[in-house]
N, CA, C and O atoms as a MOPAC input file, in Angstrom:
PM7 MOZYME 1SCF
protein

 N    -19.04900 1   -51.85800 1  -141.80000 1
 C    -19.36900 1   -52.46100 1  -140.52300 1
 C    -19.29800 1   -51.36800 1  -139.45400 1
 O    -18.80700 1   -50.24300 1  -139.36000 1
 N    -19.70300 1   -51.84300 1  -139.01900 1
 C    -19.94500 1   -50.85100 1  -137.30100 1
 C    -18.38800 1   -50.02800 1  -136.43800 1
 O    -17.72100 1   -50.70800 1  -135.65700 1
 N    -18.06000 1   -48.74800 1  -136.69900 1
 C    -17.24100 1   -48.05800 1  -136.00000 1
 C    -17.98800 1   -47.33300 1  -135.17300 1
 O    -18.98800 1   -46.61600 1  -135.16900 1
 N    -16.60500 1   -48.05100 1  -134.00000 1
 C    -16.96700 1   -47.54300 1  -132.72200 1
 C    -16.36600 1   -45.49900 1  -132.45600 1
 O    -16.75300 1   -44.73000 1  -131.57600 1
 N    -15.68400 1   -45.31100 1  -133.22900 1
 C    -14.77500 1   -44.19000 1  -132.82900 1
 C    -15.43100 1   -42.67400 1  -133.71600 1
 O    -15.14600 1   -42.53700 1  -134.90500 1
 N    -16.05200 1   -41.92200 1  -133.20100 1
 C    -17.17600 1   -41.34400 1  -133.90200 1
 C    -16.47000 1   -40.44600 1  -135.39800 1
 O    -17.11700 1   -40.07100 1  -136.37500 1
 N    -15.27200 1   -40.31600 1  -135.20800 1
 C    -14.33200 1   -39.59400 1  -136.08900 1
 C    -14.59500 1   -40.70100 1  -137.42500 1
 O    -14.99700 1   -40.26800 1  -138.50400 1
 N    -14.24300 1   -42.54200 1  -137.14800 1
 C    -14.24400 1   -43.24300 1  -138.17300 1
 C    -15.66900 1   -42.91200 1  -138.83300 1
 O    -15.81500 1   -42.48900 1  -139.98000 1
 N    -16.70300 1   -43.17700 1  -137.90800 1
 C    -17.54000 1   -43.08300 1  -139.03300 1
 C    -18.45900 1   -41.94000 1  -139.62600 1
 O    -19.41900 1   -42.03500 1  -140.39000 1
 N    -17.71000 1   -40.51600 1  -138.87800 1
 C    -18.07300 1   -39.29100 1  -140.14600 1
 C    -17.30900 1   -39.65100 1  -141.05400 1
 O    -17.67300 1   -39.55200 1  -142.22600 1
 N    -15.87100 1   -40.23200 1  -140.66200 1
 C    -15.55800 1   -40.33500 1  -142.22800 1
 C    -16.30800 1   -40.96700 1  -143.61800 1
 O    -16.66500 1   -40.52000 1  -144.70800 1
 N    -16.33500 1   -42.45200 1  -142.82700 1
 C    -17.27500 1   -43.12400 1  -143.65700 1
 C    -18.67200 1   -42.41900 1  -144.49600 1
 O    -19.06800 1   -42.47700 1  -145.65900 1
 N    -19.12600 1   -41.79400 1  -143.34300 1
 C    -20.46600 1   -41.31800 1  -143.75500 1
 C    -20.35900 1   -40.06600 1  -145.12300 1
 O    -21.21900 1   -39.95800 1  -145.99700 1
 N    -19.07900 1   -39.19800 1  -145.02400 1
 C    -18.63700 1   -38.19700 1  -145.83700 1
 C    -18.39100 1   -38.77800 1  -146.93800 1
 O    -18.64800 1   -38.20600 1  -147.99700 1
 N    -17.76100 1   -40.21900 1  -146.90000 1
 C    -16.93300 1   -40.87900 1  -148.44000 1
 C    -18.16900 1   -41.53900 1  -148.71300 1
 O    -18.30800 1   -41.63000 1  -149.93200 1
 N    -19.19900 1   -42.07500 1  -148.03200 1
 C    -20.67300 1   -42.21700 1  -148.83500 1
 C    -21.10100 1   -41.42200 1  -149.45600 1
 O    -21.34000 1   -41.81300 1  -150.59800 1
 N    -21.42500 1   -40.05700 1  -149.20200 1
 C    -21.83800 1   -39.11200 1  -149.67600 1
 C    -23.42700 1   -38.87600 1  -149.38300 1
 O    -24.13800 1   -39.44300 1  -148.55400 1
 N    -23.77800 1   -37.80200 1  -150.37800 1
 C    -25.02000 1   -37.29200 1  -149.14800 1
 C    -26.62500 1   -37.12900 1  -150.57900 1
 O    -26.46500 1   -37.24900 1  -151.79400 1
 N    -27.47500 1   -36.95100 1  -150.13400 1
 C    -27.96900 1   -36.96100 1  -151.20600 1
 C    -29.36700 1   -36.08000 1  -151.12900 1
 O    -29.84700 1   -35.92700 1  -150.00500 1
 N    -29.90400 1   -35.61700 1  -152.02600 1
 C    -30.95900 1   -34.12900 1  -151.39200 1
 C    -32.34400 1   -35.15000 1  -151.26000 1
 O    -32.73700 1   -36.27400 1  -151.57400 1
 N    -32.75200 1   -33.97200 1  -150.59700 1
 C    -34.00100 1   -34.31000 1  -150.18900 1
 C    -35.19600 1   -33.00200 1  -149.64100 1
 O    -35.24900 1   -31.96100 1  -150.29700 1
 N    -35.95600 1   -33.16300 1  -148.60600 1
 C    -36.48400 1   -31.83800 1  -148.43000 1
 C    -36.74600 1   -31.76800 1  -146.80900 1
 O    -36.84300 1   -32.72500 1  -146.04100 1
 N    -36.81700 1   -30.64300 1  -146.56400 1
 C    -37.39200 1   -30.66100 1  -145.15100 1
 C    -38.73400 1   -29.72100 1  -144.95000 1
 O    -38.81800 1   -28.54100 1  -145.29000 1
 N    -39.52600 1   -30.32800 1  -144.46700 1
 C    -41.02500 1   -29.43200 1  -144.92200 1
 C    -41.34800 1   -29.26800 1  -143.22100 1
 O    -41.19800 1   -30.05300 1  -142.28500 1
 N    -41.72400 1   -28.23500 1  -143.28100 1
 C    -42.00700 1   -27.45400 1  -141.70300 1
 C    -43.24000 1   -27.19600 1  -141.45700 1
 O    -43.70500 1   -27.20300 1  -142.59700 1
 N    -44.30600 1   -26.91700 1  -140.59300 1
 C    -45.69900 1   -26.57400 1  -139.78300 1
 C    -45.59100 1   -26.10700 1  -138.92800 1
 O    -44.97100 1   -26.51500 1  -137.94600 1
 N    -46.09500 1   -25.23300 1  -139.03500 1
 C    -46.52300 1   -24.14500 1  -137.86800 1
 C    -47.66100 1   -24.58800 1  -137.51600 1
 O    -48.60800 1   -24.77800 1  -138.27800 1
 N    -47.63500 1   -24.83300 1  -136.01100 1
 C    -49.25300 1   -25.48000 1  -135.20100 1
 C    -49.46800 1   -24.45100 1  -133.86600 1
 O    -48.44200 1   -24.00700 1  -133.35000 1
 N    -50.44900 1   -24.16400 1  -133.44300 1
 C    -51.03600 1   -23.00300 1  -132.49500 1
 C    -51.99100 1   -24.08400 1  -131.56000 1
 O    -52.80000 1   -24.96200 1  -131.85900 1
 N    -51.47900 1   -23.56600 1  -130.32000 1
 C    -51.66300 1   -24.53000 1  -129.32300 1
 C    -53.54100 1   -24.90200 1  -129.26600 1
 O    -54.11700 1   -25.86200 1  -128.75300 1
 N    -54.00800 1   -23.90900 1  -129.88800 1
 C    -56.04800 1   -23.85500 1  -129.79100 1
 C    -56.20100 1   -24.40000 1  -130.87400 1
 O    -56.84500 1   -25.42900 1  -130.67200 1
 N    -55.84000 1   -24.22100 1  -132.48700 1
 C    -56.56300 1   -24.71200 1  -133.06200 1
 C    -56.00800 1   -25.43900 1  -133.87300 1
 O    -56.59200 1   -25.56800 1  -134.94900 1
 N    -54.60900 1   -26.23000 1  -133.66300 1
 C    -53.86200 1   -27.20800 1  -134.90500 1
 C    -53.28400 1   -26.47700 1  -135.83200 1
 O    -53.24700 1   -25.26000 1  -135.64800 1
 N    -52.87300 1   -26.88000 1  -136.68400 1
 C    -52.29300 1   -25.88200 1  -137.71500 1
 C    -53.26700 1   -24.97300 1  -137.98000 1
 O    -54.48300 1   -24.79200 1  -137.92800 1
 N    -52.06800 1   -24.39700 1  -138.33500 1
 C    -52.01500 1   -22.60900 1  -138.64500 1
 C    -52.34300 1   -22.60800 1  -140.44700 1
 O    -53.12100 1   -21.84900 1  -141.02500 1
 N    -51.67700 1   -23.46200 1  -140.93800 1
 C    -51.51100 1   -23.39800 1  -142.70700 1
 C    -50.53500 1   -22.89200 1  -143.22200 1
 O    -50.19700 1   -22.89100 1  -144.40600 1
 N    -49.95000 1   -22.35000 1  -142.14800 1
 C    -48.29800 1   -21.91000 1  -142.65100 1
 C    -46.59100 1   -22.46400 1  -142.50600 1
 O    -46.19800 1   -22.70100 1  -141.36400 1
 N    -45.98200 1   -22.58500 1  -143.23600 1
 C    -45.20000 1   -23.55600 1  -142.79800 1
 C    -43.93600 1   -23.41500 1  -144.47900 1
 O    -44.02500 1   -22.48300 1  -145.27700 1
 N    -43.13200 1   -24.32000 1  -144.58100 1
 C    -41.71600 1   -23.83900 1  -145.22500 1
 C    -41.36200 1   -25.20800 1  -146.05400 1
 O    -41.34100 1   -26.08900 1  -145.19500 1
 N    -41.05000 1   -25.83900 1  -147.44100 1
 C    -40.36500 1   -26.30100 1  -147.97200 1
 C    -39.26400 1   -26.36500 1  -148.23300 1
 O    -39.28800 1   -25.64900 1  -149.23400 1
 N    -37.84400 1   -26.78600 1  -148.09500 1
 C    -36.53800 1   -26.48800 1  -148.56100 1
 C    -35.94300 1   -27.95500 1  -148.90700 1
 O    -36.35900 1   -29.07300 1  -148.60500 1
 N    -34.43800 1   -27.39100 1  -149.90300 1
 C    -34.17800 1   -28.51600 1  -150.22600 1
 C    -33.15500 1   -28.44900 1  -149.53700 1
 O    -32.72200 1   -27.31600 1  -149.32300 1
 N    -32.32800 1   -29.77600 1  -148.88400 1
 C    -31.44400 1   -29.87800 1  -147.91600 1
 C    -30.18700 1   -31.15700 1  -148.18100 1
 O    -30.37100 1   -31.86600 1  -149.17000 1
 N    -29.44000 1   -31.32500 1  -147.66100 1
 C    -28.35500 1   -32.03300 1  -148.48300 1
 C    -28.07500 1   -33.29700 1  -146.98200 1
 O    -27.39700 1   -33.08900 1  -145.97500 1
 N    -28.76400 1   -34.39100 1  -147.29500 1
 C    -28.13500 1   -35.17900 1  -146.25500 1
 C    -27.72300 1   -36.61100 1  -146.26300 1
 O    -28.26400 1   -37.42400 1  -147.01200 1
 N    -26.45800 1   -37.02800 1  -145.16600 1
 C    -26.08300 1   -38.01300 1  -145.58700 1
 C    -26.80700 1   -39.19800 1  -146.29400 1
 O    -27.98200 1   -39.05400 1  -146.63000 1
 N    -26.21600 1   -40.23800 1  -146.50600 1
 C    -26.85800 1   -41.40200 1  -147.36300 1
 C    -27.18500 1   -42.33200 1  -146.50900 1
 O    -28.01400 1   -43.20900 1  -146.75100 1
 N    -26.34800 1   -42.16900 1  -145.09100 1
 C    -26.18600 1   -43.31800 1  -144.36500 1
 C    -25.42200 1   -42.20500 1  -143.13000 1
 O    -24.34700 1   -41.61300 1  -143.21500 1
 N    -26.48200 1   -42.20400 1  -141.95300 1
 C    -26.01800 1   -40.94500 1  -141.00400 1
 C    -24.62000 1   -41.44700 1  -140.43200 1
 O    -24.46100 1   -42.63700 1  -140.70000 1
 N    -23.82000 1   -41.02600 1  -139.89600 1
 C    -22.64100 1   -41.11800 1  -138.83700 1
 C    -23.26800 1   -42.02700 1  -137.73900 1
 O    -22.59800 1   -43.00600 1  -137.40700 1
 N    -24.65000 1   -41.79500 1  -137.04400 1
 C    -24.88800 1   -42.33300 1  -135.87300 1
 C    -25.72200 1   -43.99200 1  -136.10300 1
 O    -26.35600 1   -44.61800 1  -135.25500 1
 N    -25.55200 1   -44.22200 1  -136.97100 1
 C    -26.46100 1   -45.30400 1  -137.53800 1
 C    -25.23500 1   -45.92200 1  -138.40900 1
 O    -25.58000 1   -46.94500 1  -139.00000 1
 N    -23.95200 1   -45.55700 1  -138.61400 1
 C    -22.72500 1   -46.98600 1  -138.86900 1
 C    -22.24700 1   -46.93700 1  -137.20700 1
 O    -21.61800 1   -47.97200 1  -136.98900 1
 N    -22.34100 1   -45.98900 1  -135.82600 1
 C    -22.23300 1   -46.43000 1  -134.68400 1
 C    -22.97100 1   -47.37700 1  -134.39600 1
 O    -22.40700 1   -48.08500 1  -133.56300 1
 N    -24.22300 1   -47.85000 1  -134.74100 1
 C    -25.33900 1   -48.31200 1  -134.03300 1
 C    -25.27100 1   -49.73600 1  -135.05800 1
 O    -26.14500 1   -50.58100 1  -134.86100 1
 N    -24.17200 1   -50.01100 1  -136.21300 1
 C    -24.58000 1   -51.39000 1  -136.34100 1
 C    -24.43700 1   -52.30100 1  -135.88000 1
 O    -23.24100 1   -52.30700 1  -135.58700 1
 N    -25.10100 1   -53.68100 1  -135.39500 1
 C    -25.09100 1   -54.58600 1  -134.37200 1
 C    -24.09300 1   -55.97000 1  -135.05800 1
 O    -23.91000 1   -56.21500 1  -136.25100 1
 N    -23.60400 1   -56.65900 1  -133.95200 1
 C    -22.66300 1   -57.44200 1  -134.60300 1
 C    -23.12100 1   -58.53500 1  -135.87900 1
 O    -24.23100 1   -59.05400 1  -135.99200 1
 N    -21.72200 1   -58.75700 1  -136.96500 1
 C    -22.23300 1   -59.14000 1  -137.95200 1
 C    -23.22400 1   -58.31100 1  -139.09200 1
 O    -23.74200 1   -58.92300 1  -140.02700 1
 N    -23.39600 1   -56.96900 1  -138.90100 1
 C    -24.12800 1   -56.06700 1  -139.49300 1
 C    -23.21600 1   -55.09500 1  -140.40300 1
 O    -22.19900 1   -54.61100 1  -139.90600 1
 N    -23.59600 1   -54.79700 1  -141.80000 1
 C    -23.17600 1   -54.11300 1  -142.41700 1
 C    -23.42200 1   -53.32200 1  -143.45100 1
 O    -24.46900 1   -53.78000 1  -143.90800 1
 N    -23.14300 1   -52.52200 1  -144.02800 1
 C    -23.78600 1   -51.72700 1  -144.92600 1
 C    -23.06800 1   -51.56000 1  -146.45300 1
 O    -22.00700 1   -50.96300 1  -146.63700 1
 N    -23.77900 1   -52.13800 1  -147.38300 1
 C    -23.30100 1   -51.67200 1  -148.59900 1
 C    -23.80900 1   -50.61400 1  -149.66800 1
 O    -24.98900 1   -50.64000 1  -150.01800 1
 N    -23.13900 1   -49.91200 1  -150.05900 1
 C    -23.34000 1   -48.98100 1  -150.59600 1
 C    -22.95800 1   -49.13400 1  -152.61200 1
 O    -21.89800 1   -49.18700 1  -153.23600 1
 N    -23.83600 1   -49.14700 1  -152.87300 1
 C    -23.57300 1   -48.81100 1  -154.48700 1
 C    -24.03800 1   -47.36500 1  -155.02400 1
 O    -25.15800 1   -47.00200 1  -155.38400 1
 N    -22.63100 1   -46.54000 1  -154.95300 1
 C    -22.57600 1   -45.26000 1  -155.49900 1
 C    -23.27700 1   -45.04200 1  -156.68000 1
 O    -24.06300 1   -44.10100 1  -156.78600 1
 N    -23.00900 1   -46.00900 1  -157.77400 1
 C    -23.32400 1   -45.88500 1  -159.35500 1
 C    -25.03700 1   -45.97500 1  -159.02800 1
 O    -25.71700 1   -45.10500 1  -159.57200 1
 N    -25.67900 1   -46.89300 1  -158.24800 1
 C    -27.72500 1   -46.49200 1  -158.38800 1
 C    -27.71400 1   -46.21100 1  -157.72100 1
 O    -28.81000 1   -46.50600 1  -157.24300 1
 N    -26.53000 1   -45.05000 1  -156.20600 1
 C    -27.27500 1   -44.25200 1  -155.49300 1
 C    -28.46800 1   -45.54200 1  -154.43600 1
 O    -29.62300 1   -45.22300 1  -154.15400 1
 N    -27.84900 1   -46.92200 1  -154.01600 1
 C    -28.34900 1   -47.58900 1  -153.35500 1
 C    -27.67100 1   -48.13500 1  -152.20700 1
 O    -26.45300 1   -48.30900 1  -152.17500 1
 N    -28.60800 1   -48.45300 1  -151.09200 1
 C    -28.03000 1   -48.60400 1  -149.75900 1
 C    -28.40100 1   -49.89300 1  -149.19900 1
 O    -29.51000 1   -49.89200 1  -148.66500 1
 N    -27.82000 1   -50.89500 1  -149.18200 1
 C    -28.65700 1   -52.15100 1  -148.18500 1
 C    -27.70600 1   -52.39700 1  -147.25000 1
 O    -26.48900 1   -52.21900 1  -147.30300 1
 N    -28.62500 1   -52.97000 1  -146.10200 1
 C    -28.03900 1   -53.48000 1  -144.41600 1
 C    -27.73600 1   -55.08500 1  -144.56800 1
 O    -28.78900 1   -55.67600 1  -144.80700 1
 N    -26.89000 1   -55.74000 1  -144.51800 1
 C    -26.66300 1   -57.47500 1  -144.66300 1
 C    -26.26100 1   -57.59000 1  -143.33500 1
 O    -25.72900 1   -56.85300 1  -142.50500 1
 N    -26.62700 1   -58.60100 1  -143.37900 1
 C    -26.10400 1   -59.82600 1  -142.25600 1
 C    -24.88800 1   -60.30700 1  -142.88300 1
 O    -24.90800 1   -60.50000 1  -144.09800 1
 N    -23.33900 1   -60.62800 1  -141.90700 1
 C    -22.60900 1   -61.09600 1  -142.49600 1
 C    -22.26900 1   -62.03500 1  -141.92000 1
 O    -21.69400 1   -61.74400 1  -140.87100 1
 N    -22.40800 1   -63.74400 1  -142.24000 1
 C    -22.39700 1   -64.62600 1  -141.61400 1
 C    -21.13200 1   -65.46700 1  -141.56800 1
 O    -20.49700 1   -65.38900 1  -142.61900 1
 N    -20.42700 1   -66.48500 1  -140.36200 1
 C    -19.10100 1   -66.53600 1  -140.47500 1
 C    -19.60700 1   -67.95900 1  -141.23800 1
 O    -20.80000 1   -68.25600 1  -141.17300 1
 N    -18.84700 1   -68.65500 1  -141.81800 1
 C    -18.74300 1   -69.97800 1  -142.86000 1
 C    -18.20600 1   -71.05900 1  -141.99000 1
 O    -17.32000 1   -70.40500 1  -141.44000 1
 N    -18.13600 1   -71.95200 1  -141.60400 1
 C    -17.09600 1   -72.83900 1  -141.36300 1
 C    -17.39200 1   -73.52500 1  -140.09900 1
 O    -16.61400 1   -74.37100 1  -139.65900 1

């Protein structure tokens, strides 16, 4: 659920863990659009950013299943 205190939820975001991906770059020249040159890399990032368990809205939450590496947002509704 949603921490307000930015320390709680790097933590959170660190004990999620992080997972690769890529960051692909372009070089563009103000006359004629890209250039054709530009950079692939592989990069290591969270699963679930720090600023996005700040930003969940009330009743909002995030579960995480480590074992398929899966992430869903629920609604958590009160009963009664």
């Amino acid at each position: 659920m949603r921490q307000n205190n930015p320390k709680d939820a790097q933590t959170l975001a660190e004990i999620i863990g992080t997972q690769e991906n890529y960051d692909v770059t372009s070089q563009i020249a103000s006359d004629c659009g890209g250039t054709g040159v530009g950079s692939v890399r592989s990069i290591r990032e969270y699963i679930i950013h720090p600023d996005e368990i700040k930003r969940l809205g009330l009743g909002e939450a995030v579960v995480v299943n480590k074992q398929r590496f899966q992430m869903h947002r629920v609604q958590i509704r009160q009963v009664g």
